[in-house]
Each structure stands twice: as C-alpha cells, then as structure tokens.
N, C-alpha and C positions, 0 to 999 in steps of 0.2 A: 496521457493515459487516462484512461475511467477511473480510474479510482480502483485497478482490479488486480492490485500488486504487492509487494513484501517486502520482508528485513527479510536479514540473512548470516553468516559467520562462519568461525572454522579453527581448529587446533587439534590436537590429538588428546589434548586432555578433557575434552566435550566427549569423547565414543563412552569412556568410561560414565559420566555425568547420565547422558540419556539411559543409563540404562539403571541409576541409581533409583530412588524411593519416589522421588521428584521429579518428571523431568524436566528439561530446562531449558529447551530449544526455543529457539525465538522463533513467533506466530509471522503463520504467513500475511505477507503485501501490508506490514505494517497495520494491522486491524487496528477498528477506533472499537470505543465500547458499545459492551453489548446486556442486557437486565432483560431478564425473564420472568418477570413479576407480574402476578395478572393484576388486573387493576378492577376493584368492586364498583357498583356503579355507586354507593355512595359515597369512594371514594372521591367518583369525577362532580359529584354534585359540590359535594365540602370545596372539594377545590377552585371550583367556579363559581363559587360562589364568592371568594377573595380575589381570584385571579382577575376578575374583569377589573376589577379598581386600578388594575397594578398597569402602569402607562409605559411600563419595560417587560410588555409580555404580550405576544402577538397570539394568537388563539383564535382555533379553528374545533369545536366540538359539533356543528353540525344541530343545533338547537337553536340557533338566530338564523331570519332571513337576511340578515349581512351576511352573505359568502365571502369570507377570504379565498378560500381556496379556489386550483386550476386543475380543469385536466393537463397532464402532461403525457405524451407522445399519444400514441393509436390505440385508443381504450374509452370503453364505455362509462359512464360515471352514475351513478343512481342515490340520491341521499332517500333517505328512511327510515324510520325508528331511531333517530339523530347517530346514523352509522352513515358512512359511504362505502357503497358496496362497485367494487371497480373490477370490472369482466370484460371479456372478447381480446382482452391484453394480449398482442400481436407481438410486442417484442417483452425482452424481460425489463428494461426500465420505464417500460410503461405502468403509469400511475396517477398519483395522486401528490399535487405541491401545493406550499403555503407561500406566497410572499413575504419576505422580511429587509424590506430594501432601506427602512428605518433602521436597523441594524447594522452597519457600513461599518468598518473599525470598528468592531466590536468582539467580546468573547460572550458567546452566548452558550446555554444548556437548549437543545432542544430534542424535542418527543414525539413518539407516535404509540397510539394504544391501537394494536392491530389483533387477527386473526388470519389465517392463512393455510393451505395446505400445499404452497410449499416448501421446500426445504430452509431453505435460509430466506429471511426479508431484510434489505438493507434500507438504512436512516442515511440519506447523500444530501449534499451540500450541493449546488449549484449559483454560478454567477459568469459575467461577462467581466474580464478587465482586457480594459483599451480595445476592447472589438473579439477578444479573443474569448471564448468560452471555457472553464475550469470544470470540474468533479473533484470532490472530495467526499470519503464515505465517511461519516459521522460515526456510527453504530451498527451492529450485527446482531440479529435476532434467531433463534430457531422457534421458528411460530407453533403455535396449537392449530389444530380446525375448529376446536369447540371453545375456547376461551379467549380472550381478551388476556393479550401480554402486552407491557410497555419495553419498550426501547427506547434509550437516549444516551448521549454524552454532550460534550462541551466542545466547542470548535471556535477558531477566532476565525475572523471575517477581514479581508484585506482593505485596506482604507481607498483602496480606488476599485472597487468591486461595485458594479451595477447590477440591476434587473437579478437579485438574489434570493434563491428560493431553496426553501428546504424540500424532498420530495422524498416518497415512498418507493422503493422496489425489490425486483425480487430475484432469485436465479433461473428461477422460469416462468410461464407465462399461465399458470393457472390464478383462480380468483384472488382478492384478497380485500378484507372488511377491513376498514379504519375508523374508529370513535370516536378521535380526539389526534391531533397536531398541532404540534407549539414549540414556541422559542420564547428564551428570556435571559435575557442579560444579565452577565453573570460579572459582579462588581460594581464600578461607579462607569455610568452613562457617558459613552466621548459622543457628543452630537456631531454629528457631519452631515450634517443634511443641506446646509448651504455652502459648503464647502466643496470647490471643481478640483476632481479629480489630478492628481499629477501633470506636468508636460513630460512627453519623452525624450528622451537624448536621442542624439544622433549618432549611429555608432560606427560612420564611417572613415573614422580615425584611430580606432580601437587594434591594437596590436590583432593579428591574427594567427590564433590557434593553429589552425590547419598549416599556417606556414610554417609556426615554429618547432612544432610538429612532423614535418613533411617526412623526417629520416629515422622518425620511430615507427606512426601509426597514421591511420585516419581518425578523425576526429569529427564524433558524430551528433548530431543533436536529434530527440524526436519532437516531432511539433503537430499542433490541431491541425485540421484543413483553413479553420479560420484564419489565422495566419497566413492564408495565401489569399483570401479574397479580401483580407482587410485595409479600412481606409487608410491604416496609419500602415507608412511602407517601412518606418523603424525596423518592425523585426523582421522582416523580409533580409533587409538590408545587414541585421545583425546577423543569419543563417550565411548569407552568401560571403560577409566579411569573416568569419571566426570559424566555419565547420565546411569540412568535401562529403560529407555522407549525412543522408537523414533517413528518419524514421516516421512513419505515419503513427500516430499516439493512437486510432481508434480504425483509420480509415480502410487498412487493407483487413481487420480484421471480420471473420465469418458474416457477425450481426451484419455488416456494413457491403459487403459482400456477393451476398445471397440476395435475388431477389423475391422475397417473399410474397407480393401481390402473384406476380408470373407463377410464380409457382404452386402456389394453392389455389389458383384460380383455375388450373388442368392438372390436378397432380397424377394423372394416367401418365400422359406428354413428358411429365420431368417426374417419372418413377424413380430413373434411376441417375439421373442428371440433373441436379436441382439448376434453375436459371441464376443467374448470376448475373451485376453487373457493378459499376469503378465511380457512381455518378460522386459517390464523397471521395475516393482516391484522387478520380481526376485534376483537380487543381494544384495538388501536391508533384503526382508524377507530369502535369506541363512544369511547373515550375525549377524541378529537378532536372529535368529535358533542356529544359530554356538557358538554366544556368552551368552547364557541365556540371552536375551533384549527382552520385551515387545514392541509390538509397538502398538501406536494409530491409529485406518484405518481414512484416510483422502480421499476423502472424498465418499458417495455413488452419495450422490443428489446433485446439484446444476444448479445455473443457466449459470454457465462460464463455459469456458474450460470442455463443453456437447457440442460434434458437434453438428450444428443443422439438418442434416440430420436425426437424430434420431429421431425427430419429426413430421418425415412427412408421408405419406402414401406412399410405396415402396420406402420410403427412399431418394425422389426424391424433392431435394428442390427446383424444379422449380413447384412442384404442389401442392398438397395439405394439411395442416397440418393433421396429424393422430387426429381423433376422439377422446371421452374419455376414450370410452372403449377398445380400441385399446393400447391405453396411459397407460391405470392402467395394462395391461396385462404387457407390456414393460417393467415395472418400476416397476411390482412385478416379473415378472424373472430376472432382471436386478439384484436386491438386492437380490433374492434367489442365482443366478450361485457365484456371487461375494464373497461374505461371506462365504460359504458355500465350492467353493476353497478354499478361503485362508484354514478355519480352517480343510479340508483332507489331504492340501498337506501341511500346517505349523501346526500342530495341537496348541493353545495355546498361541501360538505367539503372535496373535491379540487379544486385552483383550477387548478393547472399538471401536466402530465406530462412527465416526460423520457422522448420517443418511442423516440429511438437512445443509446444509451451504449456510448461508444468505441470507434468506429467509422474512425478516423483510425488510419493507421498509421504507427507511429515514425520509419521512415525513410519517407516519400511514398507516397500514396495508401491505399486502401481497406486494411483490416486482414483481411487471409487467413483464415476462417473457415466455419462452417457453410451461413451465410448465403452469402455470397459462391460456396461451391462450389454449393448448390442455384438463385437468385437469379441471382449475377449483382450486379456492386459497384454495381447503380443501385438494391438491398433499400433502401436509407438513403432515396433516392429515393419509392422506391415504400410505406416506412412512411408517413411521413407526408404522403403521399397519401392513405392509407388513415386515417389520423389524424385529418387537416383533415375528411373525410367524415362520420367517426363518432361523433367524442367532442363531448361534449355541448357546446351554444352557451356562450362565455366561457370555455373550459377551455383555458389558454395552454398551446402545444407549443412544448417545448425538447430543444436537440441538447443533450449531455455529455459532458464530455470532459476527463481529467489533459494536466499536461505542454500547457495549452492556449495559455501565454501565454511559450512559447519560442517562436521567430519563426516557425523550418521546420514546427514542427507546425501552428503560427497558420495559416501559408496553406496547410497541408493541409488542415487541418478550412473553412477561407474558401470555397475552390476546391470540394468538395464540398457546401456547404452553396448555394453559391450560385446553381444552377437551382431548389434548394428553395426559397429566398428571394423567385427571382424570381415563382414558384407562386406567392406568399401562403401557405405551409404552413408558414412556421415563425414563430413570436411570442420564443424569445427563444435565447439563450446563456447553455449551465449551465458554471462554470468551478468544477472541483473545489476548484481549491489548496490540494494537499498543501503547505505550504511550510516551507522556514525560514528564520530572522530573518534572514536573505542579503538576503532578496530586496526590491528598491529600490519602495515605494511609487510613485515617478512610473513606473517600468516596469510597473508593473502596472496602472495608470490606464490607460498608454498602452492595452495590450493591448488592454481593456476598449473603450476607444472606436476601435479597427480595428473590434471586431467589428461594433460599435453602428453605425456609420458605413457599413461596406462591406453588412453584412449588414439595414441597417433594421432590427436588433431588442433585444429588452430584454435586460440582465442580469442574472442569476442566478448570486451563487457561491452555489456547493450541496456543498462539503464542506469545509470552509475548517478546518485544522488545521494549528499553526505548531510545527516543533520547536526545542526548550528548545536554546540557543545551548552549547556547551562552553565556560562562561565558571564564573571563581569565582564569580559569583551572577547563576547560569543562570535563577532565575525570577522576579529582578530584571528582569535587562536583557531576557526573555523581556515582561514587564508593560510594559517602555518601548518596544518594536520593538512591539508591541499599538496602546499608545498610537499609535506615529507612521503604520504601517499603516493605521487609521482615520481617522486626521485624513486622509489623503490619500484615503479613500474618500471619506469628509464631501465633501470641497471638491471631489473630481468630481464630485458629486451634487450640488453647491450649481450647478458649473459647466455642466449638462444631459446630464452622463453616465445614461443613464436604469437604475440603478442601482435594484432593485426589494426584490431580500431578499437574507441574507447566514443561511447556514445553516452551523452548525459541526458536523462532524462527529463526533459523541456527546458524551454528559455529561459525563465527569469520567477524566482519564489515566488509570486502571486498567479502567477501559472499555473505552479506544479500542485500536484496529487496531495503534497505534504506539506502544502502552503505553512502551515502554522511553524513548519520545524526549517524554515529555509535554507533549505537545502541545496542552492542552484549556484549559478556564478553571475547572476546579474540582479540586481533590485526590480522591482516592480515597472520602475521607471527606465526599464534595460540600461542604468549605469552602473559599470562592471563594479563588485564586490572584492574584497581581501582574497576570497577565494578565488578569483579570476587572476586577481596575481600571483597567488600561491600557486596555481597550474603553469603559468609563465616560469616564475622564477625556479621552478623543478627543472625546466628545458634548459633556461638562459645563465641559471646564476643570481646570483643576490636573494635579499632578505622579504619579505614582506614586510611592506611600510608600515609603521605603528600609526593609527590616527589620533588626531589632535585631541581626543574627550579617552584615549589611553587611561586603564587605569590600573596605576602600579598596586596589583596584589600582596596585601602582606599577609604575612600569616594568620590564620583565623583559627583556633581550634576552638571555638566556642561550641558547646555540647549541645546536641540535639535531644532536646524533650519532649514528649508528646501525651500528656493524660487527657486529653479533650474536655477537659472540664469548661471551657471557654467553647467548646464546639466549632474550633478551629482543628486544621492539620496542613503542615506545609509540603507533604507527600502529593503523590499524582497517580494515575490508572497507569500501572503498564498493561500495553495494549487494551484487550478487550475489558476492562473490567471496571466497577462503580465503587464508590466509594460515597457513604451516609456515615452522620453521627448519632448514634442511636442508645438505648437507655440499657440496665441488662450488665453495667462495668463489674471488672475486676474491681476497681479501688474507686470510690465517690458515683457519681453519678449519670458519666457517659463513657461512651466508650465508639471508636471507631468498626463500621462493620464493611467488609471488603465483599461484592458478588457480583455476578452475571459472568461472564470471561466465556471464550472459543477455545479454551485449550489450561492446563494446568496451571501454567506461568506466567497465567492472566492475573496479576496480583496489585500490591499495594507498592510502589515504588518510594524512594527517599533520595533524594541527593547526597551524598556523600564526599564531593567532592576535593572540601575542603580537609578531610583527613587522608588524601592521599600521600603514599608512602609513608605515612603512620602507623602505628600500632594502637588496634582502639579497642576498646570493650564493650558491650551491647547487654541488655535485658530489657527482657517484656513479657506481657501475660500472653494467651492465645489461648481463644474457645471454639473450636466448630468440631462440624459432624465426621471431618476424613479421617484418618488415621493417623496421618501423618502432618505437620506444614514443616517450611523450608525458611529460614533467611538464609539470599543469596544473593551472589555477587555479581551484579551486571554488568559483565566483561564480554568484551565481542571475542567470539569465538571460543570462551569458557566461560562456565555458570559453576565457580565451585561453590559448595552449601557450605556456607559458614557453620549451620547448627541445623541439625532435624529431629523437631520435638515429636514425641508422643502423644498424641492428641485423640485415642481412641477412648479416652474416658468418655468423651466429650464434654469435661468438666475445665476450668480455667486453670490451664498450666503456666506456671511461672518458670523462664528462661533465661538463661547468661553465658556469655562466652568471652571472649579474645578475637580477634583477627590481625594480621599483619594485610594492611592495604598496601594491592600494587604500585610503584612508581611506573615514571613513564607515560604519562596516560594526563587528557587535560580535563575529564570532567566521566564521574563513576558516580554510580547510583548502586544500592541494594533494592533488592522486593521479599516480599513475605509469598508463599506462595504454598499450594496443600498439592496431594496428591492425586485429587479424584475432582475438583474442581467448584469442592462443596464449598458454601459461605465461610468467613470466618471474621473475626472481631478482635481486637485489637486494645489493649489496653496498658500505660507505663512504659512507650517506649524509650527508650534512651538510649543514647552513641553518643559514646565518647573517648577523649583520648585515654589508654590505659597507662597508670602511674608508672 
C-alpha cells in the first residue's frame, strides 16, 4: 500500500466516549506527525548556519550549487529565491525528494518547509528493499498559500533499505513551494554503509497458510507489482507457498489505472469515458493467472490516489468541477471498462472488488471529497449501482473501510451501507484492521457479526496488520496475541460468522506501510516470525515457541516521572503530533509542549505498560489555550478519560487522580490530549502505583 491507510477499533463503551468532551477515536491509516509552524527566514539562516557542520544531517535549502535534491515523478522543478517552486504536477505524488541513502538503519527526524494551496501536503519516506519498493508517510501538513509552514517527524529506516529518499506530496495536483528539506539522525549513528544487505531465505519449506487454512477461509496477501518482476524469486515463491488470494497494494487503483496522457491529450474523445489502461496491474494479474491465485480488485472508488483532474469539466483543474450528471456517466463507465477488462482478458481471476474505500467519515457521515462535491454523498449509492449492473456474474462487491470496528464509525459505515444493502448491491464487508495487540478478539468478533447481521453480508478482512506490542519481547508476545486473535476468528467461523478471507497487508516488515511498528508475519529477510507461528498454531494447536534471548518479566512498578528538567521525556507522538522541550514550566525551568496533530487525539502518549492490572495514581500540571485536556486510556476499542481538566483559564492547572488499569492486555499506553486540538505543555508528570 502507499502509505494511504489507518488504525481502527470497536466496543460499545467508545459511542458514549466520542461523544464525551474529548474525542477519542483513533486517526485515520495510522497518520505520522504533523507541525504547522511557519518557519521565519532567520530562523532557516540560524540554523544553517550550525547544521552544515553536523555530518548526521543531510540538507537541501536550495542556497548551494550542490544539489542534493531530485525531481520525483512528472513535474516541473524551478529553484529561485533559494525556494523550489514544483508545477505542471500530473499526478498527486509528484514532487520533490532528498536522498538519504547514508541513513540505512537508522532513526531519523526529517523536514520540509513548504507552502501550498492544496489541501493537505504529505512528508513520505521511500526506499527499495531486496528489489521491492516501500512508502511510508512520515508527516501530515495542512499548508497555507501565503507562508512557509514546517512539517516533520521521526521515522526509522530499515537496515537493508536502498536507493532512500525522503519526498514531498500532496492530495492533489496543484503547485507547491519548498524552502528547505532535511533529515538527521536521531541518537547514536549505526554506520552501514559497508555493510551488504541481508541474504533471503528460501521459503519453500515453510508450512502453508492457505493449506492450513483451507476449511476456514482464504488467505490473502497484498503485494507491490515489484514483486513480480523481481530478481529475487524468494517472495514470488513465499506468495504462491503461504496465500490463494492476492491483492494489488497500488496497482488496480484509479492513479494507476486511468490513463492520463490519453486522456488529456483529447479530452472532447474521453469526455465522458476517461481511457484507461493495466500496464502496472499486468504483471500481478499474469502471475495470478499463471499460478491458480484469486485476487481481490482493490480498489474501483475512492477518494485518494483519483487524480483530481477527473473531476473536472475537460479535465482541466484550473476550471471547473464536472456536474452530476457528467459525474455519474464517468463513474458508471469507469466501473463498467475496469471490471469488465479485468474479467475478458483474466477471466476468473478477480473473485471480489472493493467498489467504494473509505467512504465513512470520522466524525458521522459521508467523507467530504471530490465525489461528494461533484455527486452528491448518495456516489457510494450510486457506485454500486453501477457495480451490481456491470461487473461480471459471481464477482462479490464489497464496501472498505479503516477504524471499522469502533462503534461510532461501525454505524456510520451500517447507516450508509444500508439502502445499498437493502438494493441487493452489496455481497460483503471489507474490514481493513490496522491493529494492535490491544485489541480484544471477542470485540472484534462482535464487530464482525453487526455487520454480518444488520447488513446480510460476507466478510472480508482485507488489510489485516498487527503492531509489535512495546514489551521486552515484542515478537514473542506479538506471535501470542497472533495466536489468540485467530482462535477467536476460528470459532466465529466455526460459530456461522460468515467469515470468507483474511488478507495481511504485505509480506514481510520492511515492506510494510508501518515498517517501524512491524507488524507483518515475516522478517525483512522473509524468515517467518512468532507471529507466523502464532497464526499456525490458532489452526493446528500448540504454544508459540519461546526464543532462546526469552526474557522472563518480573515485576516492575517503578514510577514514571517526568519534570524535563534534564530536557528528556520517555513518551512518544501518538499519531500526528510533535513533541519539543521548551521554557515557560510549571515548576523549575522546562517544561514539555505537545502540537501539530490531524485530529483531537493527536497527543502526548506514555507506556504504561508495566502497571497493568494495577491500581495507580497519576498528577500533573497542564497549560494551553482549549478548554478542556483529557488523560486517557489507550485501549483498542475504548478511550475511557481517566481525568478532564479545566484548562479554560489557560493558566497551569495542577491534576490528580486514581485509576484501576485493565488486565488482560500485553502492553497499554495513556495520552494527554485537548478538545479543540490547541498546543499544550506539560509539566510534573507522574504514575504510579497507588498505596
């Protein structure tokens, strides 16, 4: 996948939570962070002023004739006034990249000082491992047209990762300035630079999924097209041993799709039928062909990665959006040409399509987009309409959708689906699950059979990827929450949960979207993980084997402190959000400040983990501008608020409480988090056990 994805959750005690002071719903496709800070220009002078010295810090401001940087994809590039001004940008990740191939194993901060008009500009990661190509989006921005904003976070870099570049994009294809891009190494320096990459395993001895499987579900994987044309036949050979169904991670979707020379090159000719053609699909469906493999089409509809030229009348994004009925003609030849290839020229192949993907919007109702502004929120409606009409007899139409099995989003996507339902136009529910090992097996059952139950139709997880717990042995207890996660699919499947395939979202962690949080069932090197046997040993029976560097956990209640007077803190962003040590304290002389974030509950997170099923106590200061902030309990599927302080002084209030921490569970974090998504600052934290 691009990088264009999410968490997600579910319980009955979240409907009550979103609607509380706070909310508390988990950001969509796992966002990295995001700082809306403009940047002065002497601030970029001061700083480059040190930076150039520092030999753990790659830097691109556009003031030396050393060019680091590359154009990336079909875009103009112009430097001037020490800006890059990057236009004619044909697709939406066309841009602008920095190399950091000195960076390999590494965890770096990096940045961009941009301007833009438009809507969001994303901070992505790119690299090659073993032949295969990855994305990961680093940071999320909402740009100004008139100022210079920075964006950055922290991202690690996988130790057999080549040709690695940081790049600039955006969600659509207007201009966009850049000032400055950089990366720098965040810690002590691992040199790899003469160090060869991994060998692979060979994985054709590897127990197979799909077989042991065979009397539940299909078992599915989605993969690059690289992977089909690459030198190393390893994961060819891992696809065809372990999974009967795949997914294309980029290649059936619109961006990839459409062809947009053909089509803007006569857009009278393809007024109303944009051209289209499969040159990136095709490797994936011969190989599918070649091998007996189903694949799932991913995706027809959506609101991303759909140039937005598509929408407009003669295609011309400087004028005006296309009508409705213009709109419904598009978007019923769109889904007629598409489907309708695939199964003349693969006949079979294709079993199911996801018609619409994500389509639900975070907080209720339809998701504000292209469609919606041309269309009209009943497009979801009217796909598959168009759907059920075209695509070929037996070829199952599914909605998709992150964040599907938290309640509030549950009966957004229910409530929407369900005149499609009543139609006959939809066959199943695609339930991504980004997750982590939080989240409760019977809650996720449940989910499952709301949908099954209210909507009459089948289910399909279609991105199913679990991150690695922050425990001393993180891919121990990652291979036991595996384990327990499928036992509980088994036996709703045993139960008539109609439970059809289970698709993981790419092959091996250094692949995946979330590289950093590895979340996959194979190592870099595709030798199967704990969690490859914990998916096993749900089917077969038995324990997941302890490894030899095992380390037996004893108790630890040692109290968490935090005054930052040392200008440390051992917290982390969740999701979108920054975290600086800055002056301004409750008590001595620094104090921690939390900003930027895409959503409320973009905050300051803590690990907790070690007081679970304890009874612990908690105080702290807390200064910003909202009304409100939250300490809350970061549990999948409930966010209860431990404590919600009044903070409309906006003076530094002093907090205390109790909590009893859930059992059950192998690694829990809290976060601070406001109600309106204003800064806040942090000072005197402490947790600990209560007497």
């Amino acid at each position: 996948m691009k990088s264009k994805f999410t968490t997600i959750l579910v319980s009955v005690l979240a409907v009550a939570m979103m609607l509380s002071a706070c909310n508390t719903a988990t950001p969509a496709e796992t966002t990295p962070s995001e700082t809306e800070t403009s940047t002065t220009a002497s601030e970029e002078t001061e700083a480059s002023a040190t930076e150039k010295e520092d030999p753990l810090l790659i830097k691109e401001d556009f003031k030396s004739e050393d060019q680091k940087w590359r154009v990336n994809g079909d875009c103009k590039i112009e430097v001037k006034d020490n800006r890059a001004f990057i236009t004619e940008r044909k697709t939406n990740n066309s841009g602008i990249e920095l190399p950091i191939d000195a960076f390999r194993g590494n965890k770096v901060h990096a940045e961009a000082a941009v301007k833009s008009g438009n809507d969001s500009i994303t901070l992505s990661l790119r690299y090659n491992i073993f032949g295969n190509t990855s994305y990961v989006n680093i940071a999320f921005l909402k740009p100004d047209e008139d100022i210079i904003m920075g964006v950055g976070g922290d991202i690690t870099i996988p130790e057999n990762a080549t040709d690695i570049v940081i790049y600039v994009e955006a969600n659509d294809v207007k201009d966009i300035i850049v000032s400055s891009m950089s990366a720098k190494v965040v810690g002590e320096y691992n040199d790899l630079t003469n160090t060869p990459v991994a060998e692979l395993k060979d994985p054709s001895s590897y127990e197979s999924l799909a077989e042991v499987y065979k009397d539940y579900f299909k078992m599915g994987v989605a993969v690059p097209a690289t992977v089909m044309t690459n030198t190393n036949d390893q994961f060819r050979k891992l696809v065809t041993t372990e999974f009967n169904s795949v997914t294309c991670e980029n290649e059936l979707k619109p961006e990839n799709v459409l062809d947009t020379a053909t089509t803007l090159a006569d857009p009278a000719k393809y007024n109303e039928c944009p051209a289209i053609h499969f040159d990136a699909a095709k490797p994936t469906l011969d190989f599918c062909k070649e091998n007996g493999l189903q694949m799932r089409g991913h995706t027809l509809i959506w609101h991303s990665q759909t140039p937005s030229w598509f929408f407009y009348k003669d295609y011309n994004v400087n004028g005006e959006l296309a009508d409705r009925d213009l709109m419904l003609k598009r978007m019923e030849n769109y889904i007629d040409s598409v489907t309708n290839w695939c199964e003349e020229n693969y006949p079979g192949v294709i079993y199911a399509w996801d018609v619409v993907n994500e389509a639900a919007g975070d907080n209720g109702g339809v998701r504000d987009s292209y469609w919606t502004k041309t269309i009209g929120e009943d497009f979801v409606e009217q796909a598959f309409k168009f759907a059920r009409k075209h695509a070929p007899k037996g070829v199952e139409l599914f909605y998709n959708d992150y964040n599907e099995y938290q309640p509030a989003k549950q009966q957004v996507i229910i409530d929407m689906l369900k005149p499609i339902a009543k139609a006959g136009n939809i066959d199943g529910m695609g339930m991504q699950s980004h997750i982590s090992a939080g989240l409760m097996g019977e809650t996720y059952v449940n989910a499952m059979n709301k949908y099954a139950e209210e909507l009459n139709v089948k289910i399909h997880v279609t991105e199913l990827d679990v991150s690695a717990p922050n425990s001393q042995n993180a891919m121990y207890d990652q291979g036991t929450y595996m384990k327990s996660l499928f036992e509980a699919i088994i036996a709703a499947k045993k139960a008539g949960t109609p439970i059809e395939c289970v698709t993981f979202w790419g092959l091996t962690d250094e692949m995946s979207w979330k590289s950093s949080d590895r979340p996959l069932l194979f190592y870099g090197d595709i030798s199967p993980k704990p969690a490859f046997e914990g998916v096993l040993c749900a089917a077969k029976g038995g324990e997941v084997t302890k490894p030899d560097d095992y380390v037996e956990v004893k108790s630890d209640f040692t109290p968490i402190k935090e005054d930052y007077e040392d200008q440390k803190y051992i917290g982390k962003p969740r999701a979108s959000s920054t975290q600086k040590i800055v002056g301004g304290a409750f008590d001595g002389d620094y104090c921690l400040e939390n900003s930027g974030g895409t959503a409320e509950w973009d905050g300051y997170s803590i690990d907790i983990s070690r007081f679970i099923g304890q009874k612990i106590k908690f105080s702290f200061a807390v200064k910003t501008e909202a009304p409100m902030v939250c300490l809350t309990g970061d549990i999948d599927g409930t966010w209860p608020h431990l404590i919600e302080v009044d903070t409309s002084s906006g003076e530094w209030i002093e907090a205390s409480g109790e909590w009893t921490v859930p059992s059950g569970m192998t690694t829990l974090a809290v976060y601070f988090e406001t109600t309106d998504m204003s800064s806040f600052c942090l000072d005197n934290v402490v947790i600990e056990i209560a007497e």
